[in-house]
N, C-alpha and C positions, 0 to 999 in steps of 0.2 A: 545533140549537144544540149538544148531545152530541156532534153527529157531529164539530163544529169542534174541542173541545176532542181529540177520538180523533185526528183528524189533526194538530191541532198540535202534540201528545205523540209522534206517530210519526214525523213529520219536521218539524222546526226550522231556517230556513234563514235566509238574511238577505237586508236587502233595504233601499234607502232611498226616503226620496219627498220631495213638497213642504211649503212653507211656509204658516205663520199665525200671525198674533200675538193673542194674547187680552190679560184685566186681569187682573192681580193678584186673588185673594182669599187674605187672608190668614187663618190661624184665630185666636183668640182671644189674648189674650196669657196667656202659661204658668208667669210667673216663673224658678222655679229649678231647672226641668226637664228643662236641660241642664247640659252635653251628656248625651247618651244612645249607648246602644251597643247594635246590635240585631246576633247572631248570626244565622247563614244558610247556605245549602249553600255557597256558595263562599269562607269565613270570615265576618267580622266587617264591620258598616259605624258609623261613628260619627256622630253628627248632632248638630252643635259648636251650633246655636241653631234656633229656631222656624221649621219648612218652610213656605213662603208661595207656592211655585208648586211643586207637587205634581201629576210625570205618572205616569199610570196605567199598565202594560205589562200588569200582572195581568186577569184577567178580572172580580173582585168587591168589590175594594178601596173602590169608589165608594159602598158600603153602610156601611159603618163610618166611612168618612168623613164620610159628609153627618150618619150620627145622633150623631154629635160636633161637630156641627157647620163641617165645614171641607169648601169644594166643591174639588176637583179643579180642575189648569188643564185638565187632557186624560184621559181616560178609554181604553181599547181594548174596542173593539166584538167580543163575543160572540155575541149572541143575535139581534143582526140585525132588530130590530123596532123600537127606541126610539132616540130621539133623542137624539145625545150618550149614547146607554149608559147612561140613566139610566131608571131602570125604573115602573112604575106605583106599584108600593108605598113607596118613595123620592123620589117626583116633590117632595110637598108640601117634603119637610126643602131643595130648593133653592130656594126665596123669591122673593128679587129679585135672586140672585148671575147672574151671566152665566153661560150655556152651557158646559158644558166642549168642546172640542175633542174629535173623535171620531177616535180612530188605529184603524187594521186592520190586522189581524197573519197575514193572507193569505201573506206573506211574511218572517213575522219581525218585528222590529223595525223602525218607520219612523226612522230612526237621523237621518238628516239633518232630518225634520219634527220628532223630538222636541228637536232641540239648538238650533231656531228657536223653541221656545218657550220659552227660556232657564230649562229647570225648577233649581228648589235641590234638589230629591231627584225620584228615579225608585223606584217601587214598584211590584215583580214577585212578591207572596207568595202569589197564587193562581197560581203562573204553571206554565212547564215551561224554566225559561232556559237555554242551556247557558252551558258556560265562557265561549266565543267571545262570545257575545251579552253576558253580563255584562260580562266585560272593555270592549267597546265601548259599551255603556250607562255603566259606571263613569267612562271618559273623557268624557263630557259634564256627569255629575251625580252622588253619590254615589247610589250604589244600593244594593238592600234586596231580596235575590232570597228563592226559597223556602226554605223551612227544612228542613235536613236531615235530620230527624227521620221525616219524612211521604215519601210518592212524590209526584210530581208531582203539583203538584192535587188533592192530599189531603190541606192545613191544616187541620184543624177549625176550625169559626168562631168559636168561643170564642176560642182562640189568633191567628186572624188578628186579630180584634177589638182584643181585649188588647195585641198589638203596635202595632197602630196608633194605640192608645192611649197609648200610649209613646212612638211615634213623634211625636206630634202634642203631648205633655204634656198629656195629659187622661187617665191612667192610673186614677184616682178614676171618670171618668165613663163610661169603658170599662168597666170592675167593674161597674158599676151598671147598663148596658144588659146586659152577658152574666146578671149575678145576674137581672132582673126575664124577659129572654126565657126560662133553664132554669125559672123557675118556670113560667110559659105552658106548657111542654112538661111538668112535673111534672103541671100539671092537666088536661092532655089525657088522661095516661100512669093518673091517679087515676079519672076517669071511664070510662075504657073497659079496663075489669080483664080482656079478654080477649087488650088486646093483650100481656101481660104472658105471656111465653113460645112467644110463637109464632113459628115459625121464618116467615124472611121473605126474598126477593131482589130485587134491583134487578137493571133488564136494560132492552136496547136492541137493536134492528135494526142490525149491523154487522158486516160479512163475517157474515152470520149472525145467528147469536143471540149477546150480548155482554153478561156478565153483570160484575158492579161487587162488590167486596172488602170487608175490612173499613177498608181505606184512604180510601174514597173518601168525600168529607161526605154523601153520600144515604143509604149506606148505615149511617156513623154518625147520622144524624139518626134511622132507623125503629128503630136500637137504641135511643139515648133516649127511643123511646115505648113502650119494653119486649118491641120483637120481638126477638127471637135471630138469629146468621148462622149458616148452616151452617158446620161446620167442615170439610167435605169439600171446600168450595171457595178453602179454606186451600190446599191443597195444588194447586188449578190452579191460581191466582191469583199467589201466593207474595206478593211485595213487591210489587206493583202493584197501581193502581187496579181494573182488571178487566181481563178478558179475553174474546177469542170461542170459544166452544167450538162444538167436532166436534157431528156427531149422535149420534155415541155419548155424550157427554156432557149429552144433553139433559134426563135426568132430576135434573142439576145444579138445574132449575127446578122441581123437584118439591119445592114447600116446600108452608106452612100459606096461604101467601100471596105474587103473584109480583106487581112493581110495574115495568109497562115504562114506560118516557118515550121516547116515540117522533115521527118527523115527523108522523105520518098517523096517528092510532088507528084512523078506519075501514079502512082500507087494510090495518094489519097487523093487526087481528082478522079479517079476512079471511084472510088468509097464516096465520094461526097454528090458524085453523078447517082450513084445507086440508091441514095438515101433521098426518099420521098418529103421527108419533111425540110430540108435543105435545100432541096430544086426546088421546092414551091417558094422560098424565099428572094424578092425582087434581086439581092445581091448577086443569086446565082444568074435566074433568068436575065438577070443585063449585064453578067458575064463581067461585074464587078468585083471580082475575087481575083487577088494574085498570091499566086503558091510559089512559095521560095526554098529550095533543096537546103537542108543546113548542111548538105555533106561537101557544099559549094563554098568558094572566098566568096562569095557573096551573100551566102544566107550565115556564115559565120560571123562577117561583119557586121549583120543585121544584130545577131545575139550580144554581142559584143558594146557596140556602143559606147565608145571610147574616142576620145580625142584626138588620136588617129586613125581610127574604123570609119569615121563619119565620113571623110572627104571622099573616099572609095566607096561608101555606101552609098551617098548622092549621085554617082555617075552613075550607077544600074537601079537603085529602088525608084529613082523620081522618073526615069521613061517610063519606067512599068506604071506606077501608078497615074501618071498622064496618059496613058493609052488605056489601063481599065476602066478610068472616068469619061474619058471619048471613047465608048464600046457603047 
């Protein structure tokens, strides 16, 4: 699932496909909560009344939707495991709404399927859009691409949340899921006082070994449990989510604690046993490494990182990492 997001960040192309019609769900009624105006990397979009078919381009927008309660007409498929793109820890908040429609973005945007499900807005905030793609997403629906503030798919979820709270006029009830999850992560961060300073990296099998920024939400999520980023990979990274580094650069992984998300964990603790320059690294020797399967709800949830990933995330990432720091 990582590896889709690395490729769709490194080429973006376009592409259309077929048709489906789905129903309406609409969200709640909002009052006085338009219009609204949501900034974004390719300027401004303004949302003149209450969105009622909402298609998804982004990869995790479908999480702050539903715990606002508003289902998606169409979602885009990430993780390649769930139905409709709707994930385990999410499933219950869709009820009795119908299905959303499930786009792949293999090729871009499905431009002519998304303009047959006659959406009122198009939401790409976790996304990586370029100009060209927004311009032709805009001509079908107002669209709402990433924020320019962040690299590509590196909105923190707090901010994505929040926006969509906005976008949806449920701004109050947005506040209130990001306020009640940072406290979850507050009591994580209070019980295990070792994580409080320890330096930490996030990394993936890609071209390599492919380590993640302070841009990236992974890497901000193991800061809010009080691990630290090295700053040394300030300077390979730069403004990007992350990057693959050389083998000269391998001791980049030489933290207190190194956290791969990977297709295969058997497979590449195999590969990383094998590799000489790796085991000489104290991370490996103090057996400070936890490999997490993305093909699992729990290395999904790791990718994901969203406002309802997080609570299921903290019940399996915080032992593992309590126990690689006591190894």
């Amino acid at each position: 699932m990582i590896r889709r997001v690395l490729a769709v960040a490194s080429v973006l192309v376009l592409a259309a496909c077929g048709t489906k019609a789905v129903k309406d769900t609409p969200a709640a009624s909002t009052g006085g909560a338009f219009p609204v105006t949501i900034e974004h990397k390719f300027g401004s979009t303004t949302i003149k009344s209450e969105p009622k078919r909402i298609v998804l381009v982004g990869f995790t927008e479908q999480d702050s939707l539903l715990a606002l309660g508003v289902v998606p007409v169409a979602t885009t498929d990430w993780l390649g495991r769930y139905e409709s793109a709707i994930n385990p820890w999410s499933l219950d908040k869709l009820g009795n709404s119908p299905k959303p429609v499930m786009l792949t973005d293999k090729d871009g945007p499905q431009y002519e399927k998304i303009a047959s499900l006659r959406p009122d807005l198009i939401l790409g905030i976790y996304a990586g859009l370029n100009q060209e793609q927004y311009t032709k997403l805009s001509q079908i629906a107002p669209t709402v691409a990433q924020p320019s503030a962040y690299a590509d798919y590196g909105v923190p979820w707090q901010e994505a949340t929040e926006t969509i709270g906005k976008i949806v006029g449920k701004s109050a009830e947005a506040d209130k899921l990001v306020a009640d999850t940072e406290a979850r992560i507050a009591k994580a961060r209070q019980d295990n006082p070792k994580f409080n300073g320890a330096s930490a990296v996030m990394a993936t099998m890609w071209e390599g070994y492919f380590v993640y920024g302070r841009q990236d939400p992974r890497s901000r999520f193991l800061s809010s449990l009080g691990f630290t980023l090295p700053t040394n990979l300030d300077k390979v990274i730069g403004d990007k989510f992350g990057v693959s580094i050389s083998k000269e650069q391998v001791d980049l992984l030489d933290q207190r604690v190194a956290i791969w998300v990977v297709t295969d964990a058997e497979q590449t603790r195999r590969q990383l046993d094998a590799d000489p320059l790796y085991t000489s690294l104290n991370v490996a020797k103090q057996k400070h490494d936890v490999l997490i399967d993305d093909k699992t709800d729990y290395g999904s949830a790791m990718s994901f990182i969203s406002v309802l990933s997080i609570p299921y995330l903290l019940d399996h990432l915080v032992p593992d990492l309590s126990k690689a720091l006591a190894s």
